[in-house]
C-alpha positions, 0 to 999 in steps of 0.5 A: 500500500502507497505511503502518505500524510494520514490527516486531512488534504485534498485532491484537487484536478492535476492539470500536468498539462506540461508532463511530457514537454522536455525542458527548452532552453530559453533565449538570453533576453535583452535586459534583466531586473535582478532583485536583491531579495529573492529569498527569505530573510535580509535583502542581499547588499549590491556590491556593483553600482550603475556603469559596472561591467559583470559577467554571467556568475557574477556576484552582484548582491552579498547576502548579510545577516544570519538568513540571507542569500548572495545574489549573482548576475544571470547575464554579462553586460552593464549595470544602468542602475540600482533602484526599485523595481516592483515584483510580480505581486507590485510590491516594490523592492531594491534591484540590479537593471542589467542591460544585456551585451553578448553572454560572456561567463566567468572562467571559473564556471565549468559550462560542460556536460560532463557529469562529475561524481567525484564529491571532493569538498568537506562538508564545512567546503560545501556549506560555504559553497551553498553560501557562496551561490546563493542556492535557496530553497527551489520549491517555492519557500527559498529558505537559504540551503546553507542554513538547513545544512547547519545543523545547529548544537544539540540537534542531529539529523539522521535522515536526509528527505528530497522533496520529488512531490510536486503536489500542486496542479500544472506544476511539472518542473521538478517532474522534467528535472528528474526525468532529465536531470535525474543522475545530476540530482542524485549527485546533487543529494550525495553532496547533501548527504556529505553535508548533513553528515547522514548515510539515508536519503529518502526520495518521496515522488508521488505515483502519478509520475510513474517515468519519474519513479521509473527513472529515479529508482534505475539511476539510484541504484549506483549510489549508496544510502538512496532510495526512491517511495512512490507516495499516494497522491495527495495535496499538501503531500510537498509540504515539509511536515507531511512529507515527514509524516508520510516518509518516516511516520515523525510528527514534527510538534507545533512551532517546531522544525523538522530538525526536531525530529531528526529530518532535514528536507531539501527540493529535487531543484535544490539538490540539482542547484547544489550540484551545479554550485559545488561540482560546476562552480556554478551560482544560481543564475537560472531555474525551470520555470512551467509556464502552463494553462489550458488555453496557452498555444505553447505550453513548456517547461523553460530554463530561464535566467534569473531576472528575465522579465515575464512579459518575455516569457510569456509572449514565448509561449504565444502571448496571453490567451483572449481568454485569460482572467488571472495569471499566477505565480506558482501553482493555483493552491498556493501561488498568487496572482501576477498584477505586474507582466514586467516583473522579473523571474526569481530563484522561487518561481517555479511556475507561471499559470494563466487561467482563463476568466470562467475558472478565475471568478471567485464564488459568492461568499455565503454564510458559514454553515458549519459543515466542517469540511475545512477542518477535515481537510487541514493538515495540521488539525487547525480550524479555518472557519475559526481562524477566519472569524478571529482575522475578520474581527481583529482578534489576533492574540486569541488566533495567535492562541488558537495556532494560527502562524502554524498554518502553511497556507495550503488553501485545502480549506478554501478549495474544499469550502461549499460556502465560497468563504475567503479562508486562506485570505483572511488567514494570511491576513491574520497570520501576518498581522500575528507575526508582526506583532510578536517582532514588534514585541522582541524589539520593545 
């Protein structure tokens, strides 16, 4: 019987309309918009100012502080300035504008095909190096890998969990990168086992990529300590907590990580980055990015360089559909929508999906009829109608009571919700304004 979270989700249409596109290399376009902030954590510092001349893997951003990312040029050309740039939900943030002239790489980039199995850094080497190339999490969270890979004093991993689910719709990046990139990923876990100091690695791809399974297990047996389990399909199945669950049976307590209960989990796109940093010299300068929706004419799968604005992308793909109501960053449960086409791709876009206008609208709203299905489908035990109450009448220290900054945000209540309510809105609302009271009280 296939392994999987035993608490809530939902099953929501798959739509991996992009499953069998191999990846296509994207044109180097002719300017980008290189944001300093494209991870959790501090923005990143610019060390390059307007007039500079760089190179493709070229530092333009240090990352400072405890959790931040260093930031790295995907072009070669000139700097025309460093200013704010707005991303693609409109929020302004501070960026590097390249004007884009020919494609001329460092050096010290290995740019060739080979594949390199010979792991030769220390795992203190190849933390540094994770550091050094700006690699974040690839699933959309962006949490700097080097951090995970330090684990912090009293604490131990002994198992070592790859993120292969891909649980949300129309998403197929990491499906491609597996079938593709399978052997390089494998190194890419080796160098992420060598790290964490573990002798297991547990690969959890669910059953509806039967290619990938296939492919992943016949290369995984020429590495030692690796194993592939095919998992039931189930949404929020990606989310690191059920993962867990569904992989080693831990339950990762509220408020805690999984380096509580002796996992540490990294993406299929991030052990693929980590390859390319430490055995490449390479930085994350480009990501695959799926740009997908039933009524786009050239549905892909794209490895696109950093910064490269989304109104390029999309007129590769044959332009916006007549048709098209919302364009999302990210898969429909958890992705949000793009109010801004000249925003640049960062290192967490993992898709772009143009819904046509009949699937965009909202529900009306209806009054809550108590029929509890959102707290049947919540993961991790919370009640959505209650947090939703408590975010609407601004009471955010009973829904900081009631656990509201454990919710991932899943949007299995929203979606499984016969009334039409706003849960995950008003529970992002909540949850934010929770959090920013309780910084606002650490720095009292």
């Amino acid at each position: 019987m296939l392994k999987t979270f035993p608490t809530g989700g939902v099953h929501p249409p798959e739509n991996k309309l992009t499953a069998g596109i191999p990846i296509e290399y994207f044109p180097v376009p002719g300017n980008v918009v290189i944001p300093l902030s494209q991870h959790i954590g501090a923005p990143a510092n610019p060390v390059v100012a307007k007039g500079d001349t760089v190179k493709t893997g070229q530092l333009i951003a240090e990352g400072k502080g405890f959790v931040s990312a260093n930031v790295h040029s995907s072009v070669s050309g000139k700097v025309s300035k460093v200013d704010a740039s707005a991303d693609s939900s409109g929020l302004k943030q501070t960026a590097v504008f390249i004007d884009v002239e020919g494609d001329e790489w460092l050096d010290t980039i290995d740019r060739s095909t080979d594949i390199a199995r010979d792991i030769r850094l220390s795992p203190e080497e190849i933390i540094k190096k994770c550091f050094e190339s700006g690699i974040v999490g690839m699933g959309g969270a962006t949490f700097p890998s080097h951090i995970k890979l330090n684990v912090p004093s009293g604490k131990e991993c002994d198992v070592l969990i790859i993120h292969g689910v891909e649980c949300e719709p129309y998403l197929t990046s990491d499906h491609r990168l597996m079938l593709e990139k399978g052997e390089e990923i494998l190194v890419g876990i080796s160098i992420l086992m060598k790290a964490l100091k573990v002798e297991k690695a547990m690969i959890g791809i669910e059953n509806n990529t039967p290619d990938a399974i296939a492919r992943m297990t016949s290369l995984a047996s020429s590495f030692t300590g690796i194993t592939i389990h095919p998992l039931k399909v189930k949404y929020p199945q990606g989310a690191e907590k059920q993962l867990i669950k569904a992989l080693i049976s831990r339950e990762v307590p509220s408020g805690r990580l999984p380096i509580d209960v002796g996992a540490v989990v990294h993406n299929a796109g991030t052990a693929f980055a980590v390859y390319e940093a430490v055995q490449k010299n390479k930085p994350l300068i480009e990501r695959v990015v799926t740009v997908t929706g039933k009524s786009v004419s050239k549905p892909g799968n794209y490895m696109v360089r950093i910064g490269t604005p989304l109104s390029r992308v999309l007129e590769a793909v044959g332009g916006i559909p007549d048709d098209t109501g919302k364009i999302i960053n990210g898969g429909p449960m958890m992705g949000k929508a793009v109010s801004n086409t000249d925003a640049p791709v960062v290192k967490g876009m993992s898709g772009i999906i143009l819904v046509p206008a009949a699937e965009a609208v909202r529900e009306a709203i209806n009054p809550c009829i108590r029929c509890a299905r959102c707290v049947s489908v919540c993961p991790i035990h919370l009640e959505p109608y209650l947090l939703m109450t408590l975010a609407e009448k601004s009471m955010f220290e009973r829904a900081e009571q009631e656990r509201i900054t454990d919710c991932m945000e899943c949007g299995s209540c929203s979606f499984t919700c016969p009334a039409g309510r706003p849960l995950l809105d008003y529970i992002r609302l909540g949850k934010s304004t929770v959090i920013r009271m309780a910084r606002q009280k650490v720095l009292k």
